[in-house]
Structures are given as C-alpha cells and as structure tokens.
N, CA, C and O atoms as CSV, one atom per row, in Angstrom:
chain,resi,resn,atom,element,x,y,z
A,1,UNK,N,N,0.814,-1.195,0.000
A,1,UNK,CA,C,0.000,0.000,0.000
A,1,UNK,C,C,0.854,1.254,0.000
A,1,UNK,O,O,0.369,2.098,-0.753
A,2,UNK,N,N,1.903,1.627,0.565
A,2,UNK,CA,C,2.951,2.609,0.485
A,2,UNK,C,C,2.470,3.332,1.886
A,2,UNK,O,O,1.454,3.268,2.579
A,3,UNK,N,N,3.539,3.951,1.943
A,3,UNK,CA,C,3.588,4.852,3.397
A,3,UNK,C,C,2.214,6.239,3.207
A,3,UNK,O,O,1.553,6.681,4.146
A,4,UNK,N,N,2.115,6.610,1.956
A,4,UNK,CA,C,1.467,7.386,2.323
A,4,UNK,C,C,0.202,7.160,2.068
A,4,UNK,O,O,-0.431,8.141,2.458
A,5,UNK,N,N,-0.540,6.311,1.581
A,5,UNK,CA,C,-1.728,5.344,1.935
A,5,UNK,C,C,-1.508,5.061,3.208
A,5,UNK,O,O,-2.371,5.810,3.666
A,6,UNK,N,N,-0.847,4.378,4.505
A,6,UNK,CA,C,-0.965,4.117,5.693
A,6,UNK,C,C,-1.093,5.269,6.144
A,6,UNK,O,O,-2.023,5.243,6.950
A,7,UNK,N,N,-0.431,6.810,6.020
A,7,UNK,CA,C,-0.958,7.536,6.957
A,7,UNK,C,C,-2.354,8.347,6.680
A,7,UNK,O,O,-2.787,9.280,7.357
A,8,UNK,N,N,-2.908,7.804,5.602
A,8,UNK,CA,C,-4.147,8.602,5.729
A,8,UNK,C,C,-5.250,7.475,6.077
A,8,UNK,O,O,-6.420,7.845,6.167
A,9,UNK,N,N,-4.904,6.018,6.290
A,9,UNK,CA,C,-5.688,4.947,7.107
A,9,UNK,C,C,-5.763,5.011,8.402
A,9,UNK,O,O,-6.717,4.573,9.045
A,10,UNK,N,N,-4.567,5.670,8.981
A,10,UNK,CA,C,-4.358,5.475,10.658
A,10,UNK,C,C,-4.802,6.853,10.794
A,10,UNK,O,O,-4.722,7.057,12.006
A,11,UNK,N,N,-5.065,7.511,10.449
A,11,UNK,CA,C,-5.582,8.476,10.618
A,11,UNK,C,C,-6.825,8.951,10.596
A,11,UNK,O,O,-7.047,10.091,10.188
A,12,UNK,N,N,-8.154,7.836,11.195
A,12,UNK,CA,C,-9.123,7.801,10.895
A,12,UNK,C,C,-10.044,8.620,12.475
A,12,UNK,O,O,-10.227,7.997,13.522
A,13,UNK,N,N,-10.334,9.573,12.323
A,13,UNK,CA,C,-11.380,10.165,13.209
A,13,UNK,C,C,-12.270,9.159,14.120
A,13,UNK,O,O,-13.370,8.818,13.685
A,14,UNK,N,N,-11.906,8.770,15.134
A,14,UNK,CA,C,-12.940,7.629,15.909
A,14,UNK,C,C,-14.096,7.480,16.444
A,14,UNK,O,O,-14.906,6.561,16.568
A,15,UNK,N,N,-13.956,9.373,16.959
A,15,UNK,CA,C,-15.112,9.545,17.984
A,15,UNK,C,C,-16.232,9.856,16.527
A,15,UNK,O,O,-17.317,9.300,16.351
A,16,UNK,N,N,-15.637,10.813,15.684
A,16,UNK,CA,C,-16.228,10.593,14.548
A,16,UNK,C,C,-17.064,9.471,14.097
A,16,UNK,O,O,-18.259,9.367,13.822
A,17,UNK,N,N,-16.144,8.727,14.106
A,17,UNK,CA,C,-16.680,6.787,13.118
A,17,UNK,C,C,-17.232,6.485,14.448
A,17,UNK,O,O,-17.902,5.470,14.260
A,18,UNK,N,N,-17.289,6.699,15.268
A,18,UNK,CA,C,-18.466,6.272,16.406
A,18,UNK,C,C,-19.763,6.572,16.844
A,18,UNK,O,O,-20.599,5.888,17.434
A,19,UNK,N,N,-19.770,8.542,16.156
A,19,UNK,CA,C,-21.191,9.384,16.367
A,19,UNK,C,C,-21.912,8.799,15.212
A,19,UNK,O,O,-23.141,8.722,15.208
A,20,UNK,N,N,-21.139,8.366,14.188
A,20,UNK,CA,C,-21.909,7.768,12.702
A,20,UNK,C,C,-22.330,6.678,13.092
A,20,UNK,O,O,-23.546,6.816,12.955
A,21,UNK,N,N,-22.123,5.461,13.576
A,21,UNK,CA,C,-22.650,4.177,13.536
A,21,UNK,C,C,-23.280,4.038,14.824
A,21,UNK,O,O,-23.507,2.924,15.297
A,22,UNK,N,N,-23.640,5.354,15.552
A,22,UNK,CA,C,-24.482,5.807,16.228
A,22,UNK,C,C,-26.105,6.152,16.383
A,22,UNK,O,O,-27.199,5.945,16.909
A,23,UNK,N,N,-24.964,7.117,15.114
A,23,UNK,CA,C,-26.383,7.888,14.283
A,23,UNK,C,C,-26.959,6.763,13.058
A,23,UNK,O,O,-28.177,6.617,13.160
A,24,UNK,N,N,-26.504,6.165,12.233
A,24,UNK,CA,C,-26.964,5.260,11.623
A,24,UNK,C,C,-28.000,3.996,12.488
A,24,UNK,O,O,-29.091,3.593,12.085
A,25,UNK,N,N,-27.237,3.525,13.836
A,25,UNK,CA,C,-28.445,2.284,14.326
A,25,UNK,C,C,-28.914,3.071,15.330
A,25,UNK,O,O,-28.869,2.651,16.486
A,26,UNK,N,N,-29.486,4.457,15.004
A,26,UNK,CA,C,-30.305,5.266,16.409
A,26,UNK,C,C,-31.591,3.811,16.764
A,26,UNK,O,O,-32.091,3.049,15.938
A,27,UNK,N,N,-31.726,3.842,17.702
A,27,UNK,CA,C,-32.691,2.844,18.287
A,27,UNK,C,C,-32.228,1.881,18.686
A,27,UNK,O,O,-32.719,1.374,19.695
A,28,UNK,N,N,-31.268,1.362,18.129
A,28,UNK,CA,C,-30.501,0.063,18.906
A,28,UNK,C,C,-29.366,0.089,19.716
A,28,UNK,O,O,-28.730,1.121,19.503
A,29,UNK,N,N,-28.893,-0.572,20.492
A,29,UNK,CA,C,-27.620,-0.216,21.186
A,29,UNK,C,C,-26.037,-0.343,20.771
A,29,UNK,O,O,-25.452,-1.337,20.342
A,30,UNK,N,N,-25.723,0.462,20.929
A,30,UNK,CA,C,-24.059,0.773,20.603
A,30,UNK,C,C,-23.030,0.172,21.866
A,30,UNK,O,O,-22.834,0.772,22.923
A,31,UNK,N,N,-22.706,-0.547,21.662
A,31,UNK,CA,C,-21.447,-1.260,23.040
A,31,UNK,C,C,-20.155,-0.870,22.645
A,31,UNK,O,O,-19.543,-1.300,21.666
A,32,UNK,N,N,-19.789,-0.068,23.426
A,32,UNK,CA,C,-17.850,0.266,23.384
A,32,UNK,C,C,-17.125,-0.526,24.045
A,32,UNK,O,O,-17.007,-0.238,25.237
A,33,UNK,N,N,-16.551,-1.509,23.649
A,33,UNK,CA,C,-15.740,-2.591,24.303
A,33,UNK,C,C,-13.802,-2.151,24.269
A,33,UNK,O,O,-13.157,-1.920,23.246
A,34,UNK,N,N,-13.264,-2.151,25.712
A,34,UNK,CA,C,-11.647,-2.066,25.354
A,34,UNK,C,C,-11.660,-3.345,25.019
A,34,UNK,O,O,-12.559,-4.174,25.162
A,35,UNK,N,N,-10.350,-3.473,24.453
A,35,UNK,CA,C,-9.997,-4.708,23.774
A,35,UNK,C,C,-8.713,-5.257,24.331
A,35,UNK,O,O,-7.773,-5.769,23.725
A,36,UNK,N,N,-8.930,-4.969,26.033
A,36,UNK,CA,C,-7.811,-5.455,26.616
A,36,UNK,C,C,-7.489,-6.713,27.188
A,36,UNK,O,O,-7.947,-7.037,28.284
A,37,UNK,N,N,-6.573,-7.607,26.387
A,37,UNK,CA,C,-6.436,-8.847,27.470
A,37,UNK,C,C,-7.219,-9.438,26.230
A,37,UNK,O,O,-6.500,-10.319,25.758
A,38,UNK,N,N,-8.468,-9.317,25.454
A,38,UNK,CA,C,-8.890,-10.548,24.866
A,38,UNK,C,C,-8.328,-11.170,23.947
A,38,UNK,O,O,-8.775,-12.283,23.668
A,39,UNK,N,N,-7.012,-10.562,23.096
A,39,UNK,CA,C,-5.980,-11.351,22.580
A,39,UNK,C,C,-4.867,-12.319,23.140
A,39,UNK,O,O,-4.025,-12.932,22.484
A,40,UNK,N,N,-5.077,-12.315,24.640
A,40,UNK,CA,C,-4.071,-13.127,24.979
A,40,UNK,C,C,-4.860,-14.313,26.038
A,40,UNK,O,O,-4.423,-15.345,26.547
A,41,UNK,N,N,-6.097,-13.705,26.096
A,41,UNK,CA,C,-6.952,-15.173,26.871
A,41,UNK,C,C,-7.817,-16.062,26.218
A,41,UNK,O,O,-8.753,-15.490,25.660
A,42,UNK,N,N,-7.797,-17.337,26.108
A,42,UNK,CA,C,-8.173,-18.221,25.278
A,42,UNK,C,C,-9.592,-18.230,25.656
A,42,UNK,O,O,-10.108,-18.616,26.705
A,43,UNK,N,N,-10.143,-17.711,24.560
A,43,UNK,CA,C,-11.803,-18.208,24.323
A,43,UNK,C,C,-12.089,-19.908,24.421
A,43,UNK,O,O,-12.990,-20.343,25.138
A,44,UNK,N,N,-11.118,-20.887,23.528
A,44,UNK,CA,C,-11.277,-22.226,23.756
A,44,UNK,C,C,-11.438,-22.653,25.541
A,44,UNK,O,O,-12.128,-23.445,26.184
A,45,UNK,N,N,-10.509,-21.757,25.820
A,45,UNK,CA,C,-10.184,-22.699,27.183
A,45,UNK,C,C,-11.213,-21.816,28.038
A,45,UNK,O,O,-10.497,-21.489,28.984
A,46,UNK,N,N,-12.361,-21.286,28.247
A,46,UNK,CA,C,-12.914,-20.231,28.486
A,46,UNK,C,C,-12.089,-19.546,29.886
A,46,UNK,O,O,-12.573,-19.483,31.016
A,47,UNK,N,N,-11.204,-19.234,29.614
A,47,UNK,CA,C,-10.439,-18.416,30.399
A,47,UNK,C,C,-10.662,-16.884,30.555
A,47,UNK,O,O,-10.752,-16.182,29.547
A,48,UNK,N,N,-10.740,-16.426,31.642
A,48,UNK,CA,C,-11.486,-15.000,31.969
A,48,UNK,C,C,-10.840,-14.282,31.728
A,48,UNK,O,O,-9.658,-14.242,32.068
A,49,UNK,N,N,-11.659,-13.180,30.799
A,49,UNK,CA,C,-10.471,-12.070,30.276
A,49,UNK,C,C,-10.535,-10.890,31.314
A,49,UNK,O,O,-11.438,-10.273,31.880
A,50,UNK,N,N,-8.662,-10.850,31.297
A,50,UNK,CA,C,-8.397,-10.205,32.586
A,50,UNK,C,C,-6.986,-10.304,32.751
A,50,UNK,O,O,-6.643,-11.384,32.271
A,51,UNK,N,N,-5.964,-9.655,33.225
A,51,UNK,CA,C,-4.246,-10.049,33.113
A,51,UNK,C,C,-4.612,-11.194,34.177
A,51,UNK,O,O,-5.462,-11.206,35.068
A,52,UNK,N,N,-3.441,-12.389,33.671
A,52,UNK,CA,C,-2.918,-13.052,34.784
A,52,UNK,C,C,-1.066,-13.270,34.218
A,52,UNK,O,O,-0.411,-12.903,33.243
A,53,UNK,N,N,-0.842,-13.924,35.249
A,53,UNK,CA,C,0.508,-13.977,35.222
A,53,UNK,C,C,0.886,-15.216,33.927
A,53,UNK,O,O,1.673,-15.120,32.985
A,54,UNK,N,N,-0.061,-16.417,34.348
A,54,UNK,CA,C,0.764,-16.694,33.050
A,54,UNK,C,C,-1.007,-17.423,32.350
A,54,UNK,O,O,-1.747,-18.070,33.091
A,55,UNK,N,N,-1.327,-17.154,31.013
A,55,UNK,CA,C,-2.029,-17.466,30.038
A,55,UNK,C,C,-2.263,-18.926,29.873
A,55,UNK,O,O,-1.408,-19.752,30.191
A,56,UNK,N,N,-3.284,-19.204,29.436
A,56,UNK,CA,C,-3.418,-20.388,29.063
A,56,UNK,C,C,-3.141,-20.993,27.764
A,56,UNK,O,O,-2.838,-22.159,27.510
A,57,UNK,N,N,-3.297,-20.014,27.004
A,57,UNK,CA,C,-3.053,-20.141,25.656
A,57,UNK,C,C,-2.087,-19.211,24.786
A,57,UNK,O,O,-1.940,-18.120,25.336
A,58,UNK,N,N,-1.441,-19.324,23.673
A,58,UNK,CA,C,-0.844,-18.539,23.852
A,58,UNK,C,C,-0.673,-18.449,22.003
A,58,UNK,O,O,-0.950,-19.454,21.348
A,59,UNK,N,N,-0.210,-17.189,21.315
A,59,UNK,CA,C,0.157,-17.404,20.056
A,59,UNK,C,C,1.537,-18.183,19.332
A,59,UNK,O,O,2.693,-18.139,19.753
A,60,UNK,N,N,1.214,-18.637,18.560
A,60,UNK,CA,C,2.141,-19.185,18.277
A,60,UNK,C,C,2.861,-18.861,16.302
A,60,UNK,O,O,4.021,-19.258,16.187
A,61,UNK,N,N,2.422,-18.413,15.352
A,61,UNK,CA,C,2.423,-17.846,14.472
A,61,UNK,C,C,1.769,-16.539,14.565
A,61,UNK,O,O,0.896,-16.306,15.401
A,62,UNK,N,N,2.217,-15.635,13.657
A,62,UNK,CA,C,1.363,-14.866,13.091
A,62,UNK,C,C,-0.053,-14.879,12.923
A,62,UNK,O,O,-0.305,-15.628,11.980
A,63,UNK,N,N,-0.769,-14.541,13.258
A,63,UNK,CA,C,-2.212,-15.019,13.054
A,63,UNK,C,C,-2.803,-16.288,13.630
A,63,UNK,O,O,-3.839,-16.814,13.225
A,64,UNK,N,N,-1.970,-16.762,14.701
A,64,UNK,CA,C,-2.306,-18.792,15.056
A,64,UNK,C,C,-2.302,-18.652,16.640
A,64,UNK,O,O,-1.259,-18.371,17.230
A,65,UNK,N,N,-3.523,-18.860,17.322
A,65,UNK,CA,C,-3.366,-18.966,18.969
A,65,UNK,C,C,-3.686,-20.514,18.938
A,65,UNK,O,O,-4.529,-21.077,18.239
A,66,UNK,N,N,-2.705,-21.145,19.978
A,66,UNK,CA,C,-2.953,-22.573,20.249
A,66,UNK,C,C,-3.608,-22.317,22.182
A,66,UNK,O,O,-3.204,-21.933,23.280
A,67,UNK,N,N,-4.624,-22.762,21.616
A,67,UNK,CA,C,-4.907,-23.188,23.111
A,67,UNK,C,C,-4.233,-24.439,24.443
A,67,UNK,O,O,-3.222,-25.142,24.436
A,68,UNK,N,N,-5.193,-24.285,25.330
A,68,UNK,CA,C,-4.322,-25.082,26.329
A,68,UNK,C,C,-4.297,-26.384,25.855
A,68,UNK,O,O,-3.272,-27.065,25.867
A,69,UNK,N,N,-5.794,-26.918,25.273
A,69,UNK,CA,C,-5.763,-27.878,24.362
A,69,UNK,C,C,-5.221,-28.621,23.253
A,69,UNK,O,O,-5.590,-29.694,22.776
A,70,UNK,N,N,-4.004,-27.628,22.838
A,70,UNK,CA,C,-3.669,-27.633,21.411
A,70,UNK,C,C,-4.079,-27.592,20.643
A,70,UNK,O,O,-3.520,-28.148,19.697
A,71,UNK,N,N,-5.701,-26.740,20.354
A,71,UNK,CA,C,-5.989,-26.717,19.427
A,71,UNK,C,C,-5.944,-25.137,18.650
A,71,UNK,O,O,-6.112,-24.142,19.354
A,72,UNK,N,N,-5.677,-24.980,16.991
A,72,UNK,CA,C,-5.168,-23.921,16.779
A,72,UNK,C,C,-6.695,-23.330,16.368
A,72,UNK,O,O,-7.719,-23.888,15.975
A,73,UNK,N,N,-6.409,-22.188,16.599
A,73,UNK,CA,C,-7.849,-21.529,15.929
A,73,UNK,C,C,-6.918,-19.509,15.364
A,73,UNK,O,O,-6.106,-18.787,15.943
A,74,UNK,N,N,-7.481,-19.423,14.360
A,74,UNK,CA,C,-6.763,-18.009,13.699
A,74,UNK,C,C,-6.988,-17.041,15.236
A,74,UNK,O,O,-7.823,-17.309,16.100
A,75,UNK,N,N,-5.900,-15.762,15.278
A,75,UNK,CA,C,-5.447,-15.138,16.331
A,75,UNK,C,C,-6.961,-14.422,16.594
A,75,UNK,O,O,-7.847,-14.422,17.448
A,76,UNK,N,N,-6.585,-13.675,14.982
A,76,UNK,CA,C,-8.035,-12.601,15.425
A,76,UNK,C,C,-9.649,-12.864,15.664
A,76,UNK,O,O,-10.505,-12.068,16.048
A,77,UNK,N,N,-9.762,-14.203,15.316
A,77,UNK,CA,C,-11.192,-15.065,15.783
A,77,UNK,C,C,-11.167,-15.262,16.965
A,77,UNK,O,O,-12.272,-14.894,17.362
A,78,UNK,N,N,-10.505,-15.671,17.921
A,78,UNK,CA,C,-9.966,-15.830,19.298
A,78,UNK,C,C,-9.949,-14.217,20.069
A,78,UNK,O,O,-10.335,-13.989,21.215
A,79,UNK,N,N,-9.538,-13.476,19.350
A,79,UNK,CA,C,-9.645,-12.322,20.001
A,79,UNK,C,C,-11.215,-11.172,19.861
A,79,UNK,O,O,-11.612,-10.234,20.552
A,80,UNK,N,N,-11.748,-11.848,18.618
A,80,UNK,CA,C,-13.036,-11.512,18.762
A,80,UNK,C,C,-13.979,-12.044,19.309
A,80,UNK,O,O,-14.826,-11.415,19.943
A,81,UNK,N,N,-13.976,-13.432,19.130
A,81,UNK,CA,C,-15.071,-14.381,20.398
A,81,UNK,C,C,-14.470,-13.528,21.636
A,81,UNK,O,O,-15.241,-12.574,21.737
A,82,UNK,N,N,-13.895,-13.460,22.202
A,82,UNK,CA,C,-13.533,-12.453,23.394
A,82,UNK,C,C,-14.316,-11.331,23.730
A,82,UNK,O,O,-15.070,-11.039,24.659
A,83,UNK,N,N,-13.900,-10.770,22.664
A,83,UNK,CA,C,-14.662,-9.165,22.643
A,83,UNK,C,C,-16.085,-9.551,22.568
A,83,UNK,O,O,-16.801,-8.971,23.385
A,84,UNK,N,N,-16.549,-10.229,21.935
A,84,UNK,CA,C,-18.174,-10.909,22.096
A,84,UNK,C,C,-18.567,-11.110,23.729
A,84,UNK,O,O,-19.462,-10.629,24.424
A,85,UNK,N,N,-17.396,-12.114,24.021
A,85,UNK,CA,C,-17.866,-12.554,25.436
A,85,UNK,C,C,-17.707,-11.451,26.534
A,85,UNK,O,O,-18.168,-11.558,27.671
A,86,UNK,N,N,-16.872,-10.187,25.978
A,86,UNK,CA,C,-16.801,-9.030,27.370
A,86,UNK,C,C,-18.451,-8.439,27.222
A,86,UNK,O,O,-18.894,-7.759,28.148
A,87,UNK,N,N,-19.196,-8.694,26.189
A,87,UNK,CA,C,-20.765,-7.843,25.989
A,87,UNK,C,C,-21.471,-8.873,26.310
A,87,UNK,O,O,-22.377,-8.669,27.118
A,88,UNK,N,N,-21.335,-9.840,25.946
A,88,UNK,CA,C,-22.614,-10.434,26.115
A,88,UNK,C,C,-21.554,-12.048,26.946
A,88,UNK,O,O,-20.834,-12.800,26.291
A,89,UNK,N,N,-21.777,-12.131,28.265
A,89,UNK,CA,C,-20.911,-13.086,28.449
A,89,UNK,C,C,-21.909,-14.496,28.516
A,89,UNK,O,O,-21.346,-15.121,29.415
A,90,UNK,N,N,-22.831,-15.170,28.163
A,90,UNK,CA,C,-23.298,-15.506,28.217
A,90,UNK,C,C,-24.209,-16.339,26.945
A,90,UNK,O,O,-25.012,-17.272,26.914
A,91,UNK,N,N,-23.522,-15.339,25.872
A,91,UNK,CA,C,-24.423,-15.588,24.709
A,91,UNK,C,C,-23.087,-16.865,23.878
A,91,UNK,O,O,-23.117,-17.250,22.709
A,92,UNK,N,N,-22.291,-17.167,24.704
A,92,UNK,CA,C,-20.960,-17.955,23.619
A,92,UNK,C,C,-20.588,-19.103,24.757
A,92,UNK,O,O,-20.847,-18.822,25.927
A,93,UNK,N,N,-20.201,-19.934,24.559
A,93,UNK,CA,C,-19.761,-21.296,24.976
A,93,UNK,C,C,-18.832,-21.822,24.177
A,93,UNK,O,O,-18.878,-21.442,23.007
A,94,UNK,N,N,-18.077,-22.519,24.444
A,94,UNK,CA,C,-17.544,-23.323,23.213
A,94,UNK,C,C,-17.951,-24.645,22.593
A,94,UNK,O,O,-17.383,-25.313,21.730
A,95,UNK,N,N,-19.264,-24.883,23.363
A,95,UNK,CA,C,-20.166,-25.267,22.254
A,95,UNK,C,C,-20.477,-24.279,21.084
A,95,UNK,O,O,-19.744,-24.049,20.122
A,96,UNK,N,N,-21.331,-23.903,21.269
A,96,UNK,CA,C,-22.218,-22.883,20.376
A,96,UNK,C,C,-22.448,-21.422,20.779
A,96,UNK,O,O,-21.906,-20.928,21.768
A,97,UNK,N,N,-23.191,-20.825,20.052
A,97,UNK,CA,C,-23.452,-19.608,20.242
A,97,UNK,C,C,-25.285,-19.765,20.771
A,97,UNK,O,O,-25.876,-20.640,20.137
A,98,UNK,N,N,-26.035,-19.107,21.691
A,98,UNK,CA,C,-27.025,-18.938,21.628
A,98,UNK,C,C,-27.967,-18.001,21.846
A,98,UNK,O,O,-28.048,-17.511,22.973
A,99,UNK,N,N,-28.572,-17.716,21.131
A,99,UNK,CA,C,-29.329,-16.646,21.177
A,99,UNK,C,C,-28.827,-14.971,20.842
A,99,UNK,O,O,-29.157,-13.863,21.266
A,100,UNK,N,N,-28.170,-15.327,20.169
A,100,UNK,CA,C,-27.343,-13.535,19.375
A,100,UNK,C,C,-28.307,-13.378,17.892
A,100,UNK,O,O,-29.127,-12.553,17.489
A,101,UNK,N,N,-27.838,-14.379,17.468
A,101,UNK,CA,C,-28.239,-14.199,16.081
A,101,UNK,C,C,-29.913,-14.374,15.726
A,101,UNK,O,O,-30.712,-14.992,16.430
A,102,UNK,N,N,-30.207,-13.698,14.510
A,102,UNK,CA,C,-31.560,-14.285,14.035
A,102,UNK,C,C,-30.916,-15.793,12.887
A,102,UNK,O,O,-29.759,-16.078,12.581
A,103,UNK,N,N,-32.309,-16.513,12.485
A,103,UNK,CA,C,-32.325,-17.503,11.628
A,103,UNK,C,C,-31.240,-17.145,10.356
A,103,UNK,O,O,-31.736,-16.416,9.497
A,104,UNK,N,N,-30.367,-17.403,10.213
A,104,UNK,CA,C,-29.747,-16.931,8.821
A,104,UNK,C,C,-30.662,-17.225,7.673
A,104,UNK,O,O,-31.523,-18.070,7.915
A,105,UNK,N,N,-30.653,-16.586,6.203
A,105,UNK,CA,C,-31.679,-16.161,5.285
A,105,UNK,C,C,-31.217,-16.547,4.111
A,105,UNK,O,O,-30.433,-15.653,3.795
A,106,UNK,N,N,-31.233,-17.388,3.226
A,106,UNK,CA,C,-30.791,-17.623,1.873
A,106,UNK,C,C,-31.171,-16.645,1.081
A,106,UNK,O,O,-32.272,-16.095,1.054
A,107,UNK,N,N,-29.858,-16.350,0.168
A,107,UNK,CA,C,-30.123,-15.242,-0.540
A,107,UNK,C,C,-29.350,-15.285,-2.173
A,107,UNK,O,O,-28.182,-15.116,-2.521
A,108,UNK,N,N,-30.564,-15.583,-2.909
A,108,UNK,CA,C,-29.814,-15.726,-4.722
A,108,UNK,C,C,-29.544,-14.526,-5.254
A,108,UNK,O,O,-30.455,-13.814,-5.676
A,109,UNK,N,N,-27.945,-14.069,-5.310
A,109,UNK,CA,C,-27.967,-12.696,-5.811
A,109,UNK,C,C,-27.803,-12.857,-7.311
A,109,UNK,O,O,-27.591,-11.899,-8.053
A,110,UNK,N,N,-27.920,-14.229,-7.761
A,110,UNK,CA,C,-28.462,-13.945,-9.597
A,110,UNK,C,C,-28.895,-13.628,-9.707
A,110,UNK,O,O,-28.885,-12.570,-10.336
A,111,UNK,N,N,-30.152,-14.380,-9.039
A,111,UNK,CA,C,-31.543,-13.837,-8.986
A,111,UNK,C,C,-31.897,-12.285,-8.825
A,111,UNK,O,O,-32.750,-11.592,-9.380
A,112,UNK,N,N,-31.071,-12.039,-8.007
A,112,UNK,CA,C,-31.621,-10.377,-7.581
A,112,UNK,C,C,-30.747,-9.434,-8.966
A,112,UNK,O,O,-31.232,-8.450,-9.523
A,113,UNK,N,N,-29.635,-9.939,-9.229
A,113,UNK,CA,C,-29.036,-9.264,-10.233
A,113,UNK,C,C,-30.051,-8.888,-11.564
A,113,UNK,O,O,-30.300,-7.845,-12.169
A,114,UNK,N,N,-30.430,-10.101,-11.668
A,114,UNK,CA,C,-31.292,-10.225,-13.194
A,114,UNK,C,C,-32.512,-9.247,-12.954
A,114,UNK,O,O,-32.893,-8.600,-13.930
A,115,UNK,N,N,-33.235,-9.062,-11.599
A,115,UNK,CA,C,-34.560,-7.938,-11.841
A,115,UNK,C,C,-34.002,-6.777,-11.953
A,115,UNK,O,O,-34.694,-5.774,-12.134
C-alpha cells in the first residue's frame, strides 16, 4: 500500500466513526468494548479475560493462537469471540453460540441481479 496510503488509514477520526454508527443504528444499542487482554486469553479454554501472570493459551504464528488444548484456531477469531464474550458473556460457549443471532436467510444474488 505505500507509506502514504498508511498515513491517511491510521488516521481515521474515531469519535467521529463512532457518532456515525451511532447515528446510523439510532434505536438500537451501541457497546464500546476495550480490547484489553482478549488477545491473549483463550476463548477455547474459556479463560477469563483479565491479566494473569501466566495465560493459558498462547500465540504461536502470526495469526495462530494454540490453546491449552492444542488446538489452533486463527489469532483474530480468538480475540473476537472475546470481545463478544466481554458484551454479552453468556451468549458464547464453546459449544455454540445462543441466542445472538436471528435464523440466517438464503439469498440468490443472480436472482436479484437479473430484476
């Protein structure tokens, strides 16, 4: 991308990009989550996000957290089930998810292309 493409990306107005997707879902709720600690505590192992001294899980590539289990799951999925579980701690297991979502909806965008 070049250096000066990165500084006009990191340079993105927040409180800004926050009054907008504000103002866009007026009626529904907006959750501001820090995002501290949920990259380094294992969602697999449901370990409470929060510093401790030593982690249960830990990264191991670029993009690769192995849990206590050994099992690998990508970094930033692990760090977003997290951020899920600091809002709604209740709605994620490592079974399943329940009760977040609606029914997912099949959708033919040939179909929609062609009208």
């Amino acid at each position: 991308m070049g250096k000066s493409n990165n500084q006009n990306f990191v340079s993105i107005p927040f409180l800004k990009l926050i009054k907008q997707i504000q103002y866009k879902l007026i009626g529904n709720e907006v959750f501001l989550v820090y995002e501290s600690y949920t990259s380094k505590c294992s969602f697999l192992d449901d370990e409470p996000i929060r510093k401790h001294k030593k982690y249960t899980g830990r990264r191991v590539n670029i993009g690769l957290f192995k849990s206590k289990k050994r099992i690998l799951i990508n970094a930033d999925v692990n760090g977003a089930y997290n951020i899920l579980r600091k809002v709604f701690p209740k709605a994620i297991s490592v079974d399943g998810i329940e009760g977040v979502c609606e029914y997912p909806c099949s959708l033919n965008w040939k179909k929609q292309l062609k009208n």
